[in-house]
Each structure stands twice: as C-alpha cells, then as structure tokens.
C-alpha positions as CSV (number, residue, x, y, z in Angstrom):
1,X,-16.2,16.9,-8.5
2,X,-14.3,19.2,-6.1
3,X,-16.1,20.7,-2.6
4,X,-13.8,22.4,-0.8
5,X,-15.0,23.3,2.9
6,X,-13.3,27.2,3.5
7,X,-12.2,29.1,6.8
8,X,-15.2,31.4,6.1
9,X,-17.7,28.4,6.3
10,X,-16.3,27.9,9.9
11,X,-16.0,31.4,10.8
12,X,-19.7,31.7,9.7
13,X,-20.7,28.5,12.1
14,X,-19.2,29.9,15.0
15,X,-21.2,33.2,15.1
16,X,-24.1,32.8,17.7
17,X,-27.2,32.3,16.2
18,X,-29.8,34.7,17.8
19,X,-33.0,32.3,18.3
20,X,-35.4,35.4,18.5
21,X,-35.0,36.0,14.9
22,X,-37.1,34.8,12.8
23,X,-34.1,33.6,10.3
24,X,-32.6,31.5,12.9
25,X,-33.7,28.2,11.2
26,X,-31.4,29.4,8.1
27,X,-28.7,30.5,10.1
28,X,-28.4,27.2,11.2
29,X,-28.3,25.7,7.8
30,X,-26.0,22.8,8.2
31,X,-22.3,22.4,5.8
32,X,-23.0,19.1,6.0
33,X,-26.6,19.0,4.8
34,X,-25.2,21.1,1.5
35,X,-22.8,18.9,0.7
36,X,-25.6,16.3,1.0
37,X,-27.7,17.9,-1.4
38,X,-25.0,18.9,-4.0
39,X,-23.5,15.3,-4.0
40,X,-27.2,13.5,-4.4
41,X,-28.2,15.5,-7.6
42,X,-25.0,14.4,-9.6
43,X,-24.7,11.1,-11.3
44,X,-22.2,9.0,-12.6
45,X,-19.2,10.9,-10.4
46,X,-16.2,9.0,-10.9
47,X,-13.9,11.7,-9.3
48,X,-14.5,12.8,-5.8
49,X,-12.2,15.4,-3.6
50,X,-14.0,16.9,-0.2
51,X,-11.4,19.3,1.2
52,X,-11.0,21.4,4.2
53,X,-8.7,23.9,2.8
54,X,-5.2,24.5,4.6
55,X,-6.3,27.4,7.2
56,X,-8.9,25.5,8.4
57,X,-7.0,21.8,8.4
58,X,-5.0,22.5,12.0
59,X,-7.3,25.6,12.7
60,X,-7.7,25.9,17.1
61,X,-10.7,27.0,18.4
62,X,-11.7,27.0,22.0
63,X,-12.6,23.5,23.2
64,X,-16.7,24.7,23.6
65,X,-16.5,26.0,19.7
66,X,-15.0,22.9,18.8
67,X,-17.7,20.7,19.3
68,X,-20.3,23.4,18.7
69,X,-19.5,23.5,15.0
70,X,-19.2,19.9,13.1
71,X,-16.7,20.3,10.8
72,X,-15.8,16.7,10.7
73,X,-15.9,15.0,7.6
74,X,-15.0,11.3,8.2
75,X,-17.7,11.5,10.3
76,X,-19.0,7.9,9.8
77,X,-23.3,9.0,10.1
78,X,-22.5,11.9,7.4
79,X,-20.3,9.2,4.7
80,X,-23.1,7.2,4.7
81,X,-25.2,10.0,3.5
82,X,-23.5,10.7,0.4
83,X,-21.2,7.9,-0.4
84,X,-23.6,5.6,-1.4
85,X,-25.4,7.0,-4.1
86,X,-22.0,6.9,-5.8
87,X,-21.1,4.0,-5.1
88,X,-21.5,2.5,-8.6
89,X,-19.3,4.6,-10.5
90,X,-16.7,6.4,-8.2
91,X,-12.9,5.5,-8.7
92,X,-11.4,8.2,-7.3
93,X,-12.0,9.3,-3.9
94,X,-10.2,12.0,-1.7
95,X,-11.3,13.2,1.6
96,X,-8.9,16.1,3.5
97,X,-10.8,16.5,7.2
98,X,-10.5,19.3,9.6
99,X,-7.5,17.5,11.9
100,X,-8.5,19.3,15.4
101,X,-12.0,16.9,15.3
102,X,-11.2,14.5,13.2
103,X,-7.8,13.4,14.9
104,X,-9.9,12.6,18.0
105,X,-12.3,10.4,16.8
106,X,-12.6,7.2,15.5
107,X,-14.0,6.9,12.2
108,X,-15.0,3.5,9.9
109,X,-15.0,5.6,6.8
110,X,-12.7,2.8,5.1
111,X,-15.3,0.0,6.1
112,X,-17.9,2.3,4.7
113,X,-16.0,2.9,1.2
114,X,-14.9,-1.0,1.3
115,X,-18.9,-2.1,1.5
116,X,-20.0,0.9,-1.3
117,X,-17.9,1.3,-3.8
118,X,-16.6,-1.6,-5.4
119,X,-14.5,0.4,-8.6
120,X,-12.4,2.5,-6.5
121,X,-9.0,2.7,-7.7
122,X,-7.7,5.6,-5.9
123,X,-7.9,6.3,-2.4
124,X,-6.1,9.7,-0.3
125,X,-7.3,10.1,3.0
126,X,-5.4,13.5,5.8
127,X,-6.1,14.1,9.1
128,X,-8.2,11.8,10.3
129,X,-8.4,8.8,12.7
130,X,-9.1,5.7,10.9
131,X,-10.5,2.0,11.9
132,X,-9.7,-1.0,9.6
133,X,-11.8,-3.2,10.9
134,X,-14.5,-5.1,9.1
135,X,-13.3,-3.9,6.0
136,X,-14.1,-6.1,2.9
137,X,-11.9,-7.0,-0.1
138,X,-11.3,-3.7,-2.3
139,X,-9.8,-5.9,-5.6
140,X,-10.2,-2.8,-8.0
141,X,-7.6,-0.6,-5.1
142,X,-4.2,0.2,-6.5
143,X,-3.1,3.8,-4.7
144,X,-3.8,4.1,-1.4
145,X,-2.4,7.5,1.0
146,X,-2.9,8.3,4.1
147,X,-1.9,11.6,5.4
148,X,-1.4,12.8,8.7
149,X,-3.4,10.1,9.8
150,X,-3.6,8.1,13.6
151,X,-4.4,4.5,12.7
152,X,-5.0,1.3,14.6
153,X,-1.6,-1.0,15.0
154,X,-2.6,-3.8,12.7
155,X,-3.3,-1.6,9.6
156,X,-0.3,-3.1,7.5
157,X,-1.9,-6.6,8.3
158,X,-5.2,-5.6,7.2
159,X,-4.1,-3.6,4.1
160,X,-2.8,-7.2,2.9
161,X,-6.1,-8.7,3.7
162,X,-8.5,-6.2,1.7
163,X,-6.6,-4.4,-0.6
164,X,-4.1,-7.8,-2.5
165,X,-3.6,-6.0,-5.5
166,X,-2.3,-2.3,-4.0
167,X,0.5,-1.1,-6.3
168,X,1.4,2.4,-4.3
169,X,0.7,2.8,-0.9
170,X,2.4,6.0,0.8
171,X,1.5,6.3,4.8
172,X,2.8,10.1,5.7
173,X,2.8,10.8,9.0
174,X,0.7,8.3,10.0
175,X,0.7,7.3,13.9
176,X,0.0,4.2,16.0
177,X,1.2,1.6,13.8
178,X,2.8,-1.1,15.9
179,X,4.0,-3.6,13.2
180,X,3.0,-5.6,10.1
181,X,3.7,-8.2,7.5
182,X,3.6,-6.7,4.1
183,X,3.7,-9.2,1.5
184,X,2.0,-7.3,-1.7
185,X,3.0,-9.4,-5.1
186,X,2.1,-6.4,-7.2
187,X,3.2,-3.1,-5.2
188,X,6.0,-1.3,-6.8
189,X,6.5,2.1,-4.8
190,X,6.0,2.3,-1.1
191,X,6.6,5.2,1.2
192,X,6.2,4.6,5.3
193,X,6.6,7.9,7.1
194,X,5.9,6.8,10.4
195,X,5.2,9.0,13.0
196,X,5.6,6.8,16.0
197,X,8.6,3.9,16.2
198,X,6.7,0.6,15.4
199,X,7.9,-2.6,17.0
200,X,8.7,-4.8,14.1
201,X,7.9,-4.1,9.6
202,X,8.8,-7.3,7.6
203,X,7.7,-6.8,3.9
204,X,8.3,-9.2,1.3
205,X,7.6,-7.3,-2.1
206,X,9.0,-9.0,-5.4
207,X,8.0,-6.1,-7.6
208,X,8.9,-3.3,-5.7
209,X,10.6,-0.6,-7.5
210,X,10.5,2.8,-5.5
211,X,11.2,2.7,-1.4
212,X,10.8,5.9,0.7
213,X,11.4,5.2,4.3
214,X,11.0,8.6,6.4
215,X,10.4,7.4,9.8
216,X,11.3,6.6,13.3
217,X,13.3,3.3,12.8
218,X,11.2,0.1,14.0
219,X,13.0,-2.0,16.6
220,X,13.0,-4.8,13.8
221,X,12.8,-4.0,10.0
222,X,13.2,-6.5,7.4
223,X,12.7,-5.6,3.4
224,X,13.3,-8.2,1.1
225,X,13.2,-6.3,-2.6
226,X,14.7,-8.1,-5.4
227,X,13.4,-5.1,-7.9
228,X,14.4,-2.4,-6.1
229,X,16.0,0.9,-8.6
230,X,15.1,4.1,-6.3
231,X,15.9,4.2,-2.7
232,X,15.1,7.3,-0.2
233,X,16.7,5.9,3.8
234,X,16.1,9.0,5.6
235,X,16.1,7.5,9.5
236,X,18.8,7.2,12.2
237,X,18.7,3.5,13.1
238,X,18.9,2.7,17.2
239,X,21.2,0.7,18.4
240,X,19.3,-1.6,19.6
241,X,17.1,-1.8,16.3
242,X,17.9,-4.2,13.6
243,X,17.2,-3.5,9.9
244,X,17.8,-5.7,7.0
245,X,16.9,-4.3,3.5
246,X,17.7,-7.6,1.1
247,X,17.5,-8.6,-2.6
248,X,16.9,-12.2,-1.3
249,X,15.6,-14.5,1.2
250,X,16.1,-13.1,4.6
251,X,16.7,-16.9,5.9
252,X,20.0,-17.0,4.6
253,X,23.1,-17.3,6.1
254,X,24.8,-13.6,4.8
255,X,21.0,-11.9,4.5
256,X,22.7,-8.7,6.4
257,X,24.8,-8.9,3.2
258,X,22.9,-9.0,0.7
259,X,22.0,-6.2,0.0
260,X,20.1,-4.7,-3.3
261,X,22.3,-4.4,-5.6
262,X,20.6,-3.0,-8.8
263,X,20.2,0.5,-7.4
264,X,20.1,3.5,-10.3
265,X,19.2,6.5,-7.4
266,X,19.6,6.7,-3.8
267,X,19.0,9.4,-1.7
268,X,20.4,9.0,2.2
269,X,19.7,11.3,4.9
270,X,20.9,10.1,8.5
271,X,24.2,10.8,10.6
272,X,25.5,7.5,10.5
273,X,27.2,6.6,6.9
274,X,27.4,3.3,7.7
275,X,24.4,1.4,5.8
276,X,25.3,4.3,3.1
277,X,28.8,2.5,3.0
278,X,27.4,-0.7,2.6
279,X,24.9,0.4,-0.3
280,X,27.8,1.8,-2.3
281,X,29.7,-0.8,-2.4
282,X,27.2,-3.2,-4.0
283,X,25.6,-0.7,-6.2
284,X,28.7,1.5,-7.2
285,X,28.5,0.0,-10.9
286,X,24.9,1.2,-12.1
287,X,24.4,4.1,-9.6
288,X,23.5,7.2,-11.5
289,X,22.2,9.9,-9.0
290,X,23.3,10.4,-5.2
291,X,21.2,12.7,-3.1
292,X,23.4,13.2,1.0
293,X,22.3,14.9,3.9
294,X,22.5,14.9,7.7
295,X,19.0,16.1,9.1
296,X,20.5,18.5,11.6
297,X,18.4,22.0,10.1
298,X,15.2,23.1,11.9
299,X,13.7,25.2,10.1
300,X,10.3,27.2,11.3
301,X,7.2,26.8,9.3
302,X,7.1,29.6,7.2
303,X,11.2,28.1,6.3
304,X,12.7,30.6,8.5
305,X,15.9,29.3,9.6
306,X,15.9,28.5,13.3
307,X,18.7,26.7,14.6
308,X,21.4,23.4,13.9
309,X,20.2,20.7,16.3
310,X,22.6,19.6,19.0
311,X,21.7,16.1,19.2
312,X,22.6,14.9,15.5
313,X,26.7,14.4,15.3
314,X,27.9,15.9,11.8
315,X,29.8,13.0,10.3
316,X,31.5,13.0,7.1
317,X,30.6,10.0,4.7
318,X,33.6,8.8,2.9
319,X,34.1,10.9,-0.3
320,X,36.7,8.4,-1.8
321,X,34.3,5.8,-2.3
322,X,32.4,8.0,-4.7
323,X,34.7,8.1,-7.0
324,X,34.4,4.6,-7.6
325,X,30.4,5.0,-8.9
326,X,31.7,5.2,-12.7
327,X,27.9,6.0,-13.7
328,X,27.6,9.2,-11.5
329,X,25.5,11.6,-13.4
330,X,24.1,13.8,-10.3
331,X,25.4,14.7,-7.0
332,X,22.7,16.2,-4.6
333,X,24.2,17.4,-1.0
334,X,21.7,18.9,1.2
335,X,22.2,21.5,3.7
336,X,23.0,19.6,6.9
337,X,26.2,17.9,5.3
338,X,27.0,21.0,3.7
339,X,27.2,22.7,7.5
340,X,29.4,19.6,8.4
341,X,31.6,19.8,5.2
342,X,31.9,23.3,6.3
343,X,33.4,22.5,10.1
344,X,35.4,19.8,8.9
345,X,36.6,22.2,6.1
346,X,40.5,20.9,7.2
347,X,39.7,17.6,7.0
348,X,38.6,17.6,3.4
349,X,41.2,19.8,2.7
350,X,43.8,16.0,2.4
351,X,40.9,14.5,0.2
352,X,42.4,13.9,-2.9
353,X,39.7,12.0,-4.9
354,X,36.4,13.7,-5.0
355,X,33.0,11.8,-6.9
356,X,32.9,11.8,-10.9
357,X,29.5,13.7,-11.9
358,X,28.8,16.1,-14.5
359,X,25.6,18.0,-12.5
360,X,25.9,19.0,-9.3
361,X,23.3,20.4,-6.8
362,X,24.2,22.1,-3.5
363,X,21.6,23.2,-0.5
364,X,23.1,25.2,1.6
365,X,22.6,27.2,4.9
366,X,26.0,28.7,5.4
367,X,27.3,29.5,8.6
368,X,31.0,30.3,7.7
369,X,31.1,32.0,4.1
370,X,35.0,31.2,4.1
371,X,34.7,27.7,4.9
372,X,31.8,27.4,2.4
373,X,33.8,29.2,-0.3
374,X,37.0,26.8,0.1
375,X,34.5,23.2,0.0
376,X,33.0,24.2,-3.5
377,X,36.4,25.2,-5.0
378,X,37.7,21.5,-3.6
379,X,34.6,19.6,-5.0
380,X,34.6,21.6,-8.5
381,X,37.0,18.7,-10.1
382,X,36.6,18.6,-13.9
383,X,34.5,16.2,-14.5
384,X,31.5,18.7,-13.5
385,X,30.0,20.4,-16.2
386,X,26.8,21.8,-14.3
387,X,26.2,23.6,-11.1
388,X,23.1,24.6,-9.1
389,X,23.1,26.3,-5.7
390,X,20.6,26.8,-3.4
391,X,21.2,29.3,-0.9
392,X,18.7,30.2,2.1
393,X,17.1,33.1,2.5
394,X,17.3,33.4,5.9
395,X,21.0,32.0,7.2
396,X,23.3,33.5,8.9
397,X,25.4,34.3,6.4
398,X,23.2,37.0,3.9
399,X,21.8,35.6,0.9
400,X,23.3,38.6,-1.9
401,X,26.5,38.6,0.1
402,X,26.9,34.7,-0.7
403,X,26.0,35.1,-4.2
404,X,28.3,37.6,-4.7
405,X,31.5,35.8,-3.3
406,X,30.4,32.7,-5.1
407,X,30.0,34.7,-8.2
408,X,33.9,35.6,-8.4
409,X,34.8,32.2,-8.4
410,X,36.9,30.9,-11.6
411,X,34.2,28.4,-13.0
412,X,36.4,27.9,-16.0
413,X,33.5,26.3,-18.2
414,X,31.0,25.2,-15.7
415,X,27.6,26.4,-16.2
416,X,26.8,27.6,-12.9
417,X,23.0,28.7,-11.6
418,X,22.6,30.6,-8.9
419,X,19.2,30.2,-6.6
420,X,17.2,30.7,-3.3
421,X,15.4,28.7,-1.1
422,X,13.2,28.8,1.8
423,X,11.0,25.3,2.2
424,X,11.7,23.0,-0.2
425,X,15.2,21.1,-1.4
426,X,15.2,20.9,-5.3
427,X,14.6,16.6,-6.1
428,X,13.2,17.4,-9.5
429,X,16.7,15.3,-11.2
430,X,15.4,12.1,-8.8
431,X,12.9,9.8,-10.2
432,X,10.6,10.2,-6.6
C-alpha cells in the first residue's frame, strides 16, 4: 500500500476557508483523517509507504501557513491512529514527512512502531525528528534507514539495545548524534552519513561486509571489521581526530596497523592520501576495483557547475603504488582528482608506471582541455581495454568541444564510450 501526500494537497489546505459557506465543514476535510479512513478499511497490509512527495518534502511557507496546515506525519497522536490496526501483519514500513514541520518537532514514532508491530523487518524513516526512548526490543528488525533525520545523541546506543539482530543500517544525513558503541554480531553493511561531527563511534562488528562512511570525521573513531570486502572513506580526518579502522582487537599493541586486509573494492574520496596509502599496501594482492576523488566540486542543485572550493588542497595520491594491485580490474577517478591531475599535469608527466586495469571510468569537469587531453593519453597504458568518460554538461570547458578533441585521439583498440553528466557519478561497476 502506497499514499503519497502531493503539493496540490497542501496548496488546497492553505486556501482560506470562507466560514459563511455552507461547504465550509468539507473544505476543512482533514489529509489526515483520509489517510485514517483508507488505512482502517484494509487488512492484512504487510507493505506500507506514506510519502510526501519531493516538492512538498523542503517546501517554505510563511511561518503562520506553516502551522495552519498539519502536514506532519510522524506526528505521534496521528501514528497512533493508523498504525495499530496493522500492527499484526506489517513488515515493511516507510514513512517520508514534510521536513519544514517535521524537522522541528519531536516525535516517538519509533516507540510507537517498537510497542505495535512486532513483525517489522524493514524500517525507512526522511525528514523527521526522532526520539528513541522507551523503545522496546524489535527482534524481527533487519534494515533500518534514516534519512535526513535530527536524532537524539545516544541513538547508536539504543539501536544496540532494541534492534540486536539489525543486518543493514544506513543513517544519511542524520544530525545530533554525539557517539555510540556499535557492537551488532549480525550486521553486514553499514553506512553513517553524519551530518554533525560526533565525539567518539567505536563499532565492533565481526560480520560486517559493506562500510560507507560519508561524514564529518568524529574526534575518536574506532572500527574493528575482520569481514570487511567493500569500503567507501569519503571524510577528511582532523588533526586532532583519531580513527582506527582494524581487522583485529583494537587493544593491541600495532592496532593502527592492522588494518583490513581482505579488501576486493575501495572507493576513497578525501585530500589526504594518506590512510589511502596505508589501505594499499595491505590490500594490493586481492583488490579488484579502485574508485579516487578529492571532494573539491560544488555543484548547484539542479548539477549546474558552480565553482572548485578553495579550502580542499588538490593532492596527488601516489600512482606508482597502483601498479602493484596485480588484481586491478576497474579504475574509477572522479572529477575533483581529475581537476588536480589536470594542474599537476607536469608532474605526472615523469610518472613512469601508471595502475594495470582493463576498464577505466573517468568524471571529469575540465577546466584546461589541453591539460585534460595530455593526462588521458599518459594513463591509456596497454593494459586498458575499456574506456568510459563522463563529461559535464556545464564546465568550463564545452561539452561537444571536449568530445570532439577526445574523439581524435589514437585509441589503438580500446573501446572507448563517450558520455554526459550532470548529478550523478556512474558506481554501477562497485558492489555498493
């Protein structure tokens, strides 16, 4: 079952209602009292999505509007309407809330689903404000995602306590969490996007297979991850923050050094090579695919290009030890180290090794045609038998113009693709 709340349902609320007429009492008809009475006459639901649809999830309205039209659907009174009388058979359960209310207020709508619905397997909650407290054990919960979501600090604690047998938990810009002590047995991919630098993230997860950290960098971050194959580090670590990511007991002597070491994809996007360096060199022998980039593009929100930040340094990472990853299969640079390849363009010109791979995928918002041109003839060594690049739509450099200098290159037998892109980076070789 899918209700989806449109823009026109809140455009229609915020008309005045004129209380002469004699209609007034239907134009007042409530969205929440439908969604009341659709979701009472079903039975045995086990699939449940309530969204707010896109144009109405960050919609702004004058503060008077605003509260004048409930629009808030983690709204604790209203979930305890509906939910339930489902109860007994939902398993899946997905609730997207208009943010603008929602962010602001404090909802128990976990507590609620914790003390109803005993089956649910499946949990996705976006844009909403969420208390943990007085939660009770959720034993069926394996997926858990919260999305745009401002939490309470101890969540991570309290996610150990009522949900022990969590297999995927993803946290995407979520904000407030202040630490936690993640010690799931069964969990095997987690991704923490956190929105707001935490103080200290210890996790001690013996099955976990997939990592995704996207995030300010805590002040302390330990990960102890004997399992771990795929690994996304996309965060510039502080100097004065220490992060550990082990395959062992943290208690050792040498834990800074050892690190995982059964890696098959990594994907690295920071300005500092150094823990890149580090996870090379242990994991150069069964590494397959390599995804690099310096996060240095902003970008507007429609993918317009906008500007190269001045605060990130554009580092090089060292190209030599590549070559030493025998298993190389795909080589993924992203459009921020392809902007620094392309001002350090001399300095790669004495490189004399260059990575083994046989697919190559290149993101790129050039800035210096030239420069760009002479970088992909260097990296084309003949071990490469594929090649896909990206080109923005909007650089500074035209898109056709690009195209067409790439397109006179000698590719000698490489099967080269030619593409455009605006939003999104292509990760559809990586196993996230």
């Amino acid at each position: 079952m899918h209700l989806k709340v449109l823009n026109e349902d809140h455009e229609r609320a915020r008309i005045p209602v004129d209380m002469s007429s004699p209609n007034s009492g239907s134009q007042r008809r409530n969205l929440k009292d439908t969604v009341v009475n659709i979701v009472s006459k079903k039975r045995h639901v086990e699939r449940l999505r309530i969204e707010v649809e896109p144009r109405l999830q960050s919609k702004e309205v004058p503060e008077n509007e605003r509260r004048r039209t409930d629009f808030w659907m983690s709204d604790p009174y209203f979930v305890r309407e509906w939910l339930p009388r489902l109860g007994a058979t939902l398993q899946h359960l997905c609730i997207v809330d208009y943010g603008k209310q929602a962010i602001m207020r404090r909802s128990s709508v976990l507590k609620i689903i914790s003390h109803n619905c005993k089956l649910v397997k499946t949990l996705d909650l976006r844009n909403m404000y969420i208390d943990t407290s007085d939660c009770e054990v959720m034993s069926s919960m394996l997926s858990m995602t919260l999305r745009c979501v401002k939490v309470m600090g101890g969540i991570l604690d309290d996610m150990n306590k009522f949900m022990p047998n969590l297999q995927t938990l993803a946290l995407l810009g979520v904000f407030g969490v202040e630490k936690g002590n993640l010690k799931f047995k069964n969990m095997k991919v987690l991704c923490l996007g956190l929105s707001t630098p935490a103080k200290n993230v210890l996790m001690d997860l013996p099955s976990l297979e997939k990592l995704q950290l996207k995030m300010q960098c805590p002040k302390d971050l330990r990960i102890v991850a004997p399992q771990l194959k795929y690994f996304a580090f996309n965060m510039e670590v502080p100097e004065e923050s220490k992060v550990q990511v082990c395959c062992g007991d943290t208690t050792k002597v040498h834990a800074t050094k050892d690190l995982p070491g059964g890696l098959l994809e990594l994907l690295y996007g920071a300005s500092s090579f150094e823990t890149l360096a580090l996870l090379l060199e242990r994991n150069m022998r069964n590494l397959r695919k390599l995804y690099l980039d310096i996060p240095c593009m902003a970008l507007k929100e429609d993918g317009t290009f906008s500007t190269v930040l001045k605060d990130v340094p554009l580092n090089l990472p060292c190209f030599e030890k590549l070559h030493n990853c025998e298993l190389l299969q795909f080589f993924n640079i992203g459009p921020g180290l392809w902007h620094s390849m392309e001002i350090h363009v001399e300095q790669l010109t004495s490189r004399s090794r260059w990575p083994r791979m046989h697919t190559l995928i290149l993101h790129m918002i050039p800035h210096n045609p030239e420069s760009s041109l002479r970088v992909l003839q260097m990296i084309l060594g003949p071990s490469v038998e594929n090649l896909t690049i990206y080109i923005h739509k909007s650089g500074p450099v035209d898109c056709k113009l690009m195209k067409q200098r790439i397109e006179e290159i000698d590719m000698q037998k490489i099967k080269c693709t030619l593409r455009e892109w605006t939003t999104s980076l292509d990760f559809t070789c990586f196993s996230f």
